[in-house]
N, C-alpha and C positions, 0 to 999 in steps of 0.2 A: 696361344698368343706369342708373338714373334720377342725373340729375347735381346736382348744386345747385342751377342755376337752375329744373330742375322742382321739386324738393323747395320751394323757395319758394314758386310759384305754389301746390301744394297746401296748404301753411302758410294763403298768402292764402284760397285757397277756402275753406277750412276755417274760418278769423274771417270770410268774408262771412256763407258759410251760418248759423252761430251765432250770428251777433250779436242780440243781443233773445230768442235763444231760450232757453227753461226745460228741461230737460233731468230724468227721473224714472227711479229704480229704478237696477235689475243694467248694466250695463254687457257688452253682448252682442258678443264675435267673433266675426269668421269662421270657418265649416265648417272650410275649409282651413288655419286657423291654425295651426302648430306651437306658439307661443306659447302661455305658460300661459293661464290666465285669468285677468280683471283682478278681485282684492275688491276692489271700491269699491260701495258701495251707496249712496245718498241721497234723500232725497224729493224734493229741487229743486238741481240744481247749472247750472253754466256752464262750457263747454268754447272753450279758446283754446288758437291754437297759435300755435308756433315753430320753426325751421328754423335748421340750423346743420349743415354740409358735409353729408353724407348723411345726417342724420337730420332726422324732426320731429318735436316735442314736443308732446302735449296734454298741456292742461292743466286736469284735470276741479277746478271749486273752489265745492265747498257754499256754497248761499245760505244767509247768517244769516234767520232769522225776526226780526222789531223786536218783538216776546211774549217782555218777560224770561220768561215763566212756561213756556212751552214750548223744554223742553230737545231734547236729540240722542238719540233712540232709540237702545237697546242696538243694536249692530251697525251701525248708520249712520254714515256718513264724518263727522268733522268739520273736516279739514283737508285743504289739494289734496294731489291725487295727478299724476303724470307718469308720463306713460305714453311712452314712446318706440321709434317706429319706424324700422327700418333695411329701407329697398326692399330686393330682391332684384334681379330683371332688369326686373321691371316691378312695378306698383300707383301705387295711385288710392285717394281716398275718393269716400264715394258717402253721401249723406244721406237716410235711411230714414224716414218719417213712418209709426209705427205707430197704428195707429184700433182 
């Protein structure tokens, strides 16, 4: 089972990989996830984590648009959401670039 000090380095990975990036739509898990699924929808968010004994924390948090006039679409997030993971005997993230 993955101990603290992995669960941090994945934290870090996880803020290297996403730093500067703009993140769009459904929020997709794993095949194998028993976990539910995550409602979070948004047109443009930013995902940051945290680590704290065996868990790590995203943290999906909708970009404001600077257009007072464009509001938040019925069904789009407008506040973060945390999503928290607890390893099992093993896991990893892996960052997916869809085209």
């Amino acid at each position: 089972m993955p101990e603290g000090p992995e669960l941090h380095l994945a934290s870090l990975y996880v803020n290297k990989m996403c730093n500067g990036v703009v993140f769009t739509g459904a929020v997709r898990k794993s095949e194998v996830s028993k976990s539910p699924d995550v409602p979070f929808i948004c047109e443009a968010y930013r995902i940051t984590a945290t680590s704290r004994g065996k868990e790590v924390r995203l943290t999906l948090t909708p970009m404001k648009s600077d257009d007072p006039k464009q509001r938040v679409k019925a069904g789009q997030a407008d506040q973060p959401m945390d999503i928290v993971f607890r390893f099992g005997m093993s896991g990893y993230f892996r960052l997916h670039h869809r085209g």
